[in-house]
N, CA, C and O atoms as CSV, one atom per row, in Angstrom:
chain,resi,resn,atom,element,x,y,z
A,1,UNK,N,N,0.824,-1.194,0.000
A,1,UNK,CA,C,0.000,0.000,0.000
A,1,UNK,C,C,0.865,1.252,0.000
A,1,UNK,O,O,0.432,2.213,-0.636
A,2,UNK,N,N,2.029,1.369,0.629
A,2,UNK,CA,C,2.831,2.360,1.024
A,2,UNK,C,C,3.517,2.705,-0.557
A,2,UNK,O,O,3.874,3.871,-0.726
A,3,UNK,N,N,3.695,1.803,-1.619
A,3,UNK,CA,C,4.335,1.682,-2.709
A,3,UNK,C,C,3.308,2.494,-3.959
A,3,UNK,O,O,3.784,2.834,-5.042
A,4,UNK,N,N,1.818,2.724,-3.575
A,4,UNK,CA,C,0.804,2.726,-4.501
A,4,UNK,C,C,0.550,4.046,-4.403
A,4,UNK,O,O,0.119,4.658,-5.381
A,5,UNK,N,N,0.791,4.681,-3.170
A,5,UNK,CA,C,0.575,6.269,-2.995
A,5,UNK,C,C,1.079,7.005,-3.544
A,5,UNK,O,O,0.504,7.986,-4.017
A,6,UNK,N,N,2.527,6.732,-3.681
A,6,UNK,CA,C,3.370,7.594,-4.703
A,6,UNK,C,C,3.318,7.824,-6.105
A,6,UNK,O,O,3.494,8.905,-6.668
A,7,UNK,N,N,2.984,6.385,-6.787
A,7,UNK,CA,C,2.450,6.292,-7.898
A,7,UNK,C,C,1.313,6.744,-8.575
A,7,UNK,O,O,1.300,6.985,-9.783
A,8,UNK,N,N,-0.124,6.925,-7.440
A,8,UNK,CA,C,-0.685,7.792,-7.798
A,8,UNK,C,C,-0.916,8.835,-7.274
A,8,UNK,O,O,-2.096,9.159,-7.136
A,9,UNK,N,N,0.113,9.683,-6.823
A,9,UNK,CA,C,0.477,11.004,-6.541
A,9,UNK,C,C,1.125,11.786,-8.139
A,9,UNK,O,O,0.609,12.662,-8.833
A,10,UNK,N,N,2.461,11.021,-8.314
A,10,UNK,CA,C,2.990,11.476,-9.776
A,10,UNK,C,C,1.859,11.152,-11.116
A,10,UNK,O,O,1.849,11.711,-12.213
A,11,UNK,N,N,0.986,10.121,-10.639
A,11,UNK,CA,C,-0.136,10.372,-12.220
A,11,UNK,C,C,-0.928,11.324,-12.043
A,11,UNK,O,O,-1.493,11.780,-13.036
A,12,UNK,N,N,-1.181,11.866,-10.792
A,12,UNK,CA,C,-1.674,13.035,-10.806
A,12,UNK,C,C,-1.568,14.559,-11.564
A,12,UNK,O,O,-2.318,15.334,-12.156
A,13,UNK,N,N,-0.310,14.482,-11.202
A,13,UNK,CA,C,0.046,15.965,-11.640
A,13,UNK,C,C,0.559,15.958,-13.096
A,13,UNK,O,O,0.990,17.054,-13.456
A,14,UNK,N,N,0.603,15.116,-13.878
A,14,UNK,CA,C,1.024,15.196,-15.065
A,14,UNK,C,C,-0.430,14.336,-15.695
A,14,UNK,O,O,-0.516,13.116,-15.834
A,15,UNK,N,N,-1.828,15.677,-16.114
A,15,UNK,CA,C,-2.581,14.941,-16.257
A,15,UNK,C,C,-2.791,15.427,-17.880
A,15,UNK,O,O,-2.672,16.576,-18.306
A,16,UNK,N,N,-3.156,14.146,-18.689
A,16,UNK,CA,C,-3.499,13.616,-20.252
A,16,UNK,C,C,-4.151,14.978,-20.518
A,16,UNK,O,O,-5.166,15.403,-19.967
A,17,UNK,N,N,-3.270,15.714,-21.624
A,17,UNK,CA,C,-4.548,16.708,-22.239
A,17,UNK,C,C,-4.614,16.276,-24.129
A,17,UNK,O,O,-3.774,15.825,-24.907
A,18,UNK,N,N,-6.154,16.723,-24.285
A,18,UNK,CA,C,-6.265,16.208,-24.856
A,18,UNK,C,C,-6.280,17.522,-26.443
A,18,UNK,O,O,-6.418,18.611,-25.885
A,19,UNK,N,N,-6.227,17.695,-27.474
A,19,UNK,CA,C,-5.969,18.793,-28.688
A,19,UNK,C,C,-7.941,18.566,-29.359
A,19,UNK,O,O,-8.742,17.721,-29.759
A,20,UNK,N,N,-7.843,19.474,-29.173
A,20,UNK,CA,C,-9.059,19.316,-30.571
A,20,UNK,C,C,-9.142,20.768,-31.514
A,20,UNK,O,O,-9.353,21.842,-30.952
A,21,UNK,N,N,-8.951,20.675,-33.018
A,21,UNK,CA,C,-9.141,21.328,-34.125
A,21,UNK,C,C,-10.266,21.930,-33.826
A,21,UNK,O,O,-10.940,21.109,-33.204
A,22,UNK,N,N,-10.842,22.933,-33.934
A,22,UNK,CA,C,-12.394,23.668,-34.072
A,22,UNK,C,C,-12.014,23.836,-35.857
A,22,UNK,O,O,-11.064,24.170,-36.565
A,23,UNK,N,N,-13.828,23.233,-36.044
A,23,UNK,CA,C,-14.078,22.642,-37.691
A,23,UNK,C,C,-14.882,24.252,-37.807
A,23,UNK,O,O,-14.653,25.120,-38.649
A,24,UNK,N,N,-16.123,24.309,-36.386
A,24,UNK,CA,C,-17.163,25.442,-36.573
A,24,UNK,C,C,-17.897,25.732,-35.344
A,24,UNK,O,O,-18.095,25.071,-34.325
A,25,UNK,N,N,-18.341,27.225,-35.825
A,25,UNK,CA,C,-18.251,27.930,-33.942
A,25,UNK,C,C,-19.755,27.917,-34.060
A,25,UNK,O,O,-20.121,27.922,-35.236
A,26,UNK,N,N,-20.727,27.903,-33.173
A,26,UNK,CA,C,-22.014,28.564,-33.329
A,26,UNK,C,C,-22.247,29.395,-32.265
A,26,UNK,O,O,-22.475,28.678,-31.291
A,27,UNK,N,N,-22.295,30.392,-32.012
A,27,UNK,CA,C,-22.234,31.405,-31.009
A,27,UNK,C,C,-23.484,32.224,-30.762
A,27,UNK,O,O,-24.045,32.819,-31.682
A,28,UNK,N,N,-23.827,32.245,-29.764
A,28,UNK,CA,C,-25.177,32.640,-29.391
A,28,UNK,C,C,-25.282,33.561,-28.025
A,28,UNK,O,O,-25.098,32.920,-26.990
A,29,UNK,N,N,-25.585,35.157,-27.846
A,29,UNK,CA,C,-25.631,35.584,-26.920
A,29,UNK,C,C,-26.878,36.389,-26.453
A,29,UNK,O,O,-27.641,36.982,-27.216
A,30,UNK,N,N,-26.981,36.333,-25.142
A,30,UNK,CA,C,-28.705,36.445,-24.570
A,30,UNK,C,C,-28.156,37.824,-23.200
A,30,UNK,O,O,-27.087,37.664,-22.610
A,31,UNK,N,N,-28.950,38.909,-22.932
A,31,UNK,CA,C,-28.732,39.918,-21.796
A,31,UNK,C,C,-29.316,38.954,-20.796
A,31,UNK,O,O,-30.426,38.430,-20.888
A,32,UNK,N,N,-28.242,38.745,-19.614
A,32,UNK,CA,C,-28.355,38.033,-18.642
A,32,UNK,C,C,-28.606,38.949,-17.455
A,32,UNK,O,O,-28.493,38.406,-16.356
A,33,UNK,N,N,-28.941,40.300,-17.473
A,33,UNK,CA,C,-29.286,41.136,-16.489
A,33,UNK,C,C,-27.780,41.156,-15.495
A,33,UNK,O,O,-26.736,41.129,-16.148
A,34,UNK,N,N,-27.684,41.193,-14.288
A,34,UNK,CA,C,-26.404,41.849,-13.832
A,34,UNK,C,C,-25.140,41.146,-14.069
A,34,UNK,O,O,-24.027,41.503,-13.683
A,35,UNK,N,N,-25.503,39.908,-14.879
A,35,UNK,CA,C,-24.378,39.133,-15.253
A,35,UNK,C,C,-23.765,38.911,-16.360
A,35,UNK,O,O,-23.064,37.990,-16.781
A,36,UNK,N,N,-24.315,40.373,-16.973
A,36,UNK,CA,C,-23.458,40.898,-18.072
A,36,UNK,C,C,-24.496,40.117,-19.398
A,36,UNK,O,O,-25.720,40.223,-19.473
A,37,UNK,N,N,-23.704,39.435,-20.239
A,37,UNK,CA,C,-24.791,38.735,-21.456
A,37,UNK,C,C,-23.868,37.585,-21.026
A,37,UNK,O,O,-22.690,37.572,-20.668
A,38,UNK,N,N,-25.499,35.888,-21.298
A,38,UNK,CA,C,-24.548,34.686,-21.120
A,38,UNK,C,C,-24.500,34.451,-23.054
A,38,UNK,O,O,-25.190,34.740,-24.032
A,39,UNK,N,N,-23.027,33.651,-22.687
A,39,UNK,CA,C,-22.414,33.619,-23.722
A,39,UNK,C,C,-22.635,31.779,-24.043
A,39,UNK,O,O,-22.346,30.923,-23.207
A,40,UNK,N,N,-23.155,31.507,-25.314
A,40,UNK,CA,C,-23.160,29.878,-25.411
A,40,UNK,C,C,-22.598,29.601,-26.721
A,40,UNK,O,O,-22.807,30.398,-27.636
A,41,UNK,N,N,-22.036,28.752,-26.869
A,41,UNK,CA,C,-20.887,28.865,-28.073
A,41,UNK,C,C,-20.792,27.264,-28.058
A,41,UNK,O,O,-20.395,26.533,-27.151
A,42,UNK,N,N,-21.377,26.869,-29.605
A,42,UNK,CA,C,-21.367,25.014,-29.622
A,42,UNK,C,C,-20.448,25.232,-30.799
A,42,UNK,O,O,-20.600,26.030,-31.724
A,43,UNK,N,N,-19.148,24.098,-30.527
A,43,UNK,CA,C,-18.430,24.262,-31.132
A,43,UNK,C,C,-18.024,22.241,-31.509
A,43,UNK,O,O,-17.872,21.217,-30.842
A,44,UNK,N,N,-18.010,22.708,-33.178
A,44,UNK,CA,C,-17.707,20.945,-33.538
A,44,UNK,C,C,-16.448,21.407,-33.733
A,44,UNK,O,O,-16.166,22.341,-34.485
A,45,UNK,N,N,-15.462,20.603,-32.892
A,45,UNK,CA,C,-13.966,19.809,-33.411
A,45,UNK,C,C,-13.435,18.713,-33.619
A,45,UNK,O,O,-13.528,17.649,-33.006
A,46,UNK,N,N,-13.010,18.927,-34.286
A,46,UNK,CA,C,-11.891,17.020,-34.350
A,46,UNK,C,C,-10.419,16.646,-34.121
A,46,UNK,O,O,-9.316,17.156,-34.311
A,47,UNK,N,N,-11.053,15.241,-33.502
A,47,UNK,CA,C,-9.492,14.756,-32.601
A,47,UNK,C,C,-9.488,13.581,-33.945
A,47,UNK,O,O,-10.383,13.173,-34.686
A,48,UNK,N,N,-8.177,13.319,-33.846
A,48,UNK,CA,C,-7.800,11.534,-34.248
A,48,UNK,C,C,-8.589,11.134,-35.498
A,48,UNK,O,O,-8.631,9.981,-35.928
A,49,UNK,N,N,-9.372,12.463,-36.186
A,49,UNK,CA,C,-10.238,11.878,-37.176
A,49,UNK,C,C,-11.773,11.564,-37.315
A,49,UNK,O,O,-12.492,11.132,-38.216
A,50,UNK,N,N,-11.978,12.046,-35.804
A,50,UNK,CA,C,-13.880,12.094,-35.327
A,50,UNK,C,C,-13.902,13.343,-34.599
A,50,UNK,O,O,-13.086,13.821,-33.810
A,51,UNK,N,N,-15.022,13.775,-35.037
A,51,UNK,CA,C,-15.973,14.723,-34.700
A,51,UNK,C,C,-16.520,14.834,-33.443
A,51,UNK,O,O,-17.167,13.912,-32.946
A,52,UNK,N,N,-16.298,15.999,-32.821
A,52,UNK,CA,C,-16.508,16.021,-32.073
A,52,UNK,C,C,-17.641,17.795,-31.206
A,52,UNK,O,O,-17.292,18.975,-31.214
A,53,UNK,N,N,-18.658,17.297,-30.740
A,53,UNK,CA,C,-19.352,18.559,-29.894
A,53,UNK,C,C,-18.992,19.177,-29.052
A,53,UNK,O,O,-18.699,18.533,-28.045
A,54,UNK,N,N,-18.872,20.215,-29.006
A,54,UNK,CA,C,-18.677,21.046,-27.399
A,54,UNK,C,C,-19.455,22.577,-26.796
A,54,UNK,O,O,-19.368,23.660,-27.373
A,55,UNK,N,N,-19.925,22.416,-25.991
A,55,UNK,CA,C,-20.669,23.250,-25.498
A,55,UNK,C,C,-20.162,23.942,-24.407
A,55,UNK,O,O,-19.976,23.421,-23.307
A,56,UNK,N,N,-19.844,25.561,-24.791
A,56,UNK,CA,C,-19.128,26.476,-23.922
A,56,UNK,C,C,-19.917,27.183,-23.288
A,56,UNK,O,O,-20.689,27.653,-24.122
A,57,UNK,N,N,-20.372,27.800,-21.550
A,57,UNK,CA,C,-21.112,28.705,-21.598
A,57,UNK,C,C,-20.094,29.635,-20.592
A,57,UNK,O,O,-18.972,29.424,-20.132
A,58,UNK,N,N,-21.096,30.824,-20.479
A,58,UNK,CA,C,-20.223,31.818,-19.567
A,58,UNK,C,C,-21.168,33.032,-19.461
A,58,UNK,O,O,-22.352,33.101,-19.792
A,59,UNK,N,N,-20.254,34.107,-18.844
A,59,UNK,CA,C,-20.962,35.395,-18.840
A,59,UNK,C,C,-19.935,36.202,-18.859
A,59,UNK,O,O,-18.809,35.852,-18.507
A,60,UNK,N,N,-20.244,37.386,-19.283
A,60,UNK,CA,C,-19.617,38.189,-19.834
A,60,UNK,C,C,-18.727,39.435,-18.727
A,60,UNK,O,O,-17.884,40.315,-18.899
A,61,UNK,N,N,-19.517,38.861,-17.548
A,61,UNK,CA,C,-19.387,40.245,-16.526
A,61,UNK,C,C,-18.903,39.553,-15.649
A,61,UNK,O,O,-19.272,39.957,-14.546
A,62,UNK,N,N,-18.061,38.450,-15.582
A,62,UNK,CA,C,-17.560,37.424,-14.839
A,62,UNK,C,C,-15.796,37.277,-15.664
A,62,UNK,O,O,-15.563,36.398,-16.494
A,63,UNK,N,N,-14.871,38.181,-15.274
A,63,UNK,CA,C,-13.556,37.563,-16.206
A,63,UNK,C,C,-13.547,36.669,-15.982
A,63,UNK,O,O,-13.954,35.980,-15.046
A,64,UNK,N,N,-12.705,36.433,-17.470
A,64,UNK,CA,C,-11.862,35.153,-17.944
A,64,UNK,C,C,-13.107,34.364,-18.176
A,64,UNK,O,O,-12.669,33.286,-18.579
A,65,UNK,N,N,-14.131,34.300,-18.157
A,65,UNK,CA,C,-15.419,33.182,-18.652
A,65,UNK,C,C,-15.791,33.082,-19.820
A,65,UNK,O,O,-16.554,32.130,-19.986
A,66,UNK,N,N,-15.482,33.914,-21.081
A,66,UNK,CA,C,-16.001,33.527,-21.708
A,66,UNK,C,C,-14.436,33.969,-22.582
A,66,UNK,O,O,-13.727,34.921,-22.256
A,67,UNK,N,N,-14.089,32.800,-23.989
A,67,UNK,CA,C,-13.510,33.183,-24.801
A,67,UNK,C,C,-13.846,32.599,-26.289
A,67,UNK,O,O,-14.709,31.792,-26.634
A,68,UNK,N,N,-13.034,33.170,-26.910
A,68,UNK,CA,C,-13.954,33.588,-28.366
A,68,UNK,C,C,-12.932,32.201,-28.987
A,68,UNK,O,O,-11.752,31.983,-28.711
A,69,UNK,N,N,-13.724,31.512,-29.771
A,69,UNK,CA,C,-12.984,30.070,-30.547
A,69,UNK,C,C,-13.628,30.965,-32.080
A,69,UNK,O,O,-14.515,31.802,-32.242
A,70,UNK,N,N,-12.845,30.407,-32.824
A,70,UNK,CA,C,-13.363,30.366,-34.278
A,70,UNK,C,C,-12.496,29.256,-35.144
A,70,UNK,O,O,-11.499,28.638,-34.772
A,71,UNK,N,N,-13.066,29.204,-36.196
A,71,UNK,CA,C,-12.650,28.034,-36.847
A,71,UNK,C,C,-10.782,27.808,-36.661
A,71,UNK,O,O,-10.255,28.902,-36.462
A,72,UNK,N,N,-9.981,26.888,-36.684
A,72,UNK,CA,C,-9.157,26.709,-36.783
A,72,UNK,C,C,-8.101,26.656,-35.193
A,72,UNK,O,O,-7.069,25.991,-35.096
A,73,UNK,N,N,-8.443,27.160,-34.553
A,73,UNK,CA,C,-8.110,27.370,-33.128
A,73,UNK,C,C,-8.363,25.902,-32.631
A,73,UNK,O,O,-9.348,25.192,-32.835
A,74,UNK,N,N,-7.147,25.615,-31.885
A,74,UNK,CA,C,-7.021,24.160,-30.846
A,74,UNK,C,C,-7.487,24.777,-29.259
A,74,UNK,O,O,-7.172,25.768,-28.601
A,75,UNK,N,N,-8.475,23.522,-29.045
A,75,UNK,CA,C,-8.912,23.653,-28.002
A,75,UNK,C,C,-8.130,22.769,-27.138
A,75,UNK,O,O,-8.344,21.587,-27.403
A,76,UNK,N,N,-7.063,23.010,-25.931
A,76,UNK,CA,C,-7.095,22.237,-25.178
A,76,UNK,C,C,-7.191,21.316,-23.563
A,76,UNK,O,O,-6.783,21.782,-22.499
A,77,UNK,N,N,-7.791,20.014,-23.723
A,77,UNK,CA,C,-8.792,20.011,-22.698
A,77,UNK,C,C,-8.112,18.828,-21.515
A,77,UNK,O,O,-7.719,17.783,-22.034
A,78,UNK,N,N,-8.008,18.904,-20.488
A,78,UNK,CA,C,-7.449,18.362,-19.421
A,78,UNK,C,C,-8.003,17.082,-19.280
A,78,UNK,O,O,-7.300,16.122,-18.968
A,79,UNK,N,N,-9.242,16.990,-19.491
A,79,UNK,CA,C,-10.560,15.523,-19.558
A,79,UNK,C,C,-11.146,15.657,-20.147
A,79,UNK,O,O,-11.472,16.826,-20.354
A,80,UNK,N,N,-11.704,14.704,-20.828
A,80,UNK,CA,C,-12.565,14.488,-21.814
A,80,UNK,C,C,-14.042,14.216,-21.658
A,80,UNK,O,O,-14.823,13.591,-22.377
A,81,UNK,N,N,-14.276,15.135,-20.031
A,81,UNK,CA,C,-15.964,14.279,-19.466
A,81,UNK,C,C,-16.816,15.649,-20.456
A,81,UNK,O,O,-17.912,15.242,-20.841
A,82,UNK,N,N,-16.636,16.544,-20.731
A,82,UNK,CA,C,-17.952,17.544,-21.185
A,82,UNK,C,C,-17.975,17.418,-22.974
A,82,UNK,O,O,-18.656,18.182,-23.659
A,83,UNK,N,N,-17.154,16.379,-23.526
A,83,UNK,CA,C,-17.028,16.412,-24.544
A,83,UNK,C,C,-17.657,15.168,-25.203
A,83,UNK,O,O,-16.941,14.189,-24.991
A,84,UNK,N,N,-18.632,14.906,-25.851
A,84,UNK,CA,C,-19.791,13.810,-26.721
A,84,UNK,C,C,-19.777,13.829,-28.220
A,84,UNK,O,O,-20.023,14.840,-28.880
A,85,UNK,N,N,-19.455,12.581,-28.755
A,85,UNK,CA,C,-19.118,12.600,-30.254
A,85,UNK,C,C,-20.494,13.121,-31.023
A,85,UNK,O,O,-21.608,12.625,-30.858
A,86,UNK,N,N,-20.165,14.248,-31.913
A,86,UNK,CA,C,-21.489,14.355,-33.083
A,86,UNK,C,C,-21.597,13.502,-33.700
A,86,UNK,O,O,-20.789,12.574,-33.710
A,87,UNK,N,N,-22.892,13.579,-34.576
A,87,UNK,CA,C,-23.113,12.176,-35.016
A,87,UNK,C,C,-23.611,12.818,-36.624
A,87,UNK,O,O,-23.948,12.045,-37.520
């Protein structure tokens, strides 16, 4: 047990990121009243040759929450849980 802690201590901190291409942005913004405008931005990219969805949201009156993707820009992502293949 004493041998297993360390091991997953160092997989920790060196964690898998993953690249994705943006193919196309769809960007959509709504007045969110004191929270500036929310910002929703579905964006298809591709990894490895598949397609892939992603759904950004934010607000505008909140730094650093919202940033602008457009075609060609690499997204990259630490885990792969908010990300679902298009079909």
């Amino acid at each position: 047990m004493l041998v297993l802690i360390p091991l997953l201590a160092s997989s920790l901190t060196q964690p898998a990121f993953a690249e994705y291409k943006v193919v196309s942005v769809d960007r959509h913004e709504v007045y969110a009243g004191k929270l500036g405008r929310e910002v929703t931005q579905k964006i298809v990219a591709e990894k490895d040759g598949s397609r892939f969805e992603i759904t950004i949201k934010g607000h505008t009156s909140i730094k650093g929450s919202v940033r602008s993707y457009s075609t060609g820009d690499t997204i990259k992502q630490s885990w792969d849980l908010a990300v679902k293949e298009a079909r």
